[in-house]
N, C-alpha and C positions, 0 to 999 in steps of 0.2 A: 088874573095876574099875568099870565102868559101873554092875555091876546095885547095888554098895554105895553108889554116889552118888542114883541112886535112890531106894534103902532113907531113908537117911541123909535125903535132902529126904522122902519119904513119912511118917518119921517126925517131923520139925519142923512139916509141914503138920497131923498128927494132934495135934501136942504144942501147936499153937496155935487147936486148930480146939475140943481139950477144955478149954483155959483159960479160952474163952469161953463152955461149955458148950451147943456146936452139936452135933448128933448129924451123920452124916452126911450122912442125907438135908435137914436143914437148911440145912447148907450146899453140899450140892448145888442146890436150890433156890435158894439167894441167887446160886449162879455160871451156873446154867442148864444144868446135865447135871444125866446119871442118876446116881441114888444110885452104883448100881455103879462109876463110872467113876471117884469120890470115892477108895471100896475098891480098887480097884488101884494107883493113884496111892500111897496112902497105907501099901500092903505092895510098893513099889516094883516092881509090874508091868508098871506102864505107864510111857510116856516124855511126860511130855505137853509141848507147846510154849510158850512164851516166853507168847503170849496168855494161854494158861491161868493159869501161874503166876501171873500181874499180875492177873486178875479174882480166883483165889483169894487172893492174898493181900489184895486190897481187900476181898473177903467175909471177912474175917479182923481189918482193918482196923490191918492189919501193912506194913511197908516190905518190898517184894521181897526184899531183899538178906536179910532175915531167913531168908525159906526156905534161905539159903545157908550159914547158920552153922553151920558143923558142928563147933562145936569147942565148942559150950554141955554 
């Protein structure tokens, strides 16, 4: 269950990160991590924390809650 909620936010962060056509390491650099750490997040590897979310979705220049729709 976890690792689909995961997935699911990895894939909204990637679906909003190519709309505005940032590469990864782009917006690794606008959040202040490593590219990789983008890459995990975004193939639902990693579990990243509330902080992160809120800088990435400001580097996105998205409403948090957006990463959460998972019904688009």
């Amino acid at each position: 269950m976890n690792t689909k909620i995961l997935e699911k936010l990895g894939k909204n962060i990637q679906f909003y990160r190519k709309e505005i056509g940032l590469t990864q390491e782009a917006l690794a650099f606008k959040v202040g991590i490593h590219q990789t750490y983008i890459g995990k997040i975004e193939s639902g590897k990693s579990n990243p924390s509330t902080i992160m979310l809120f800088k990435i979705s400001r580097a996105l220049n998205i409403k948090l809650s957006n990463l959460f729709d998972f019904d688009k």
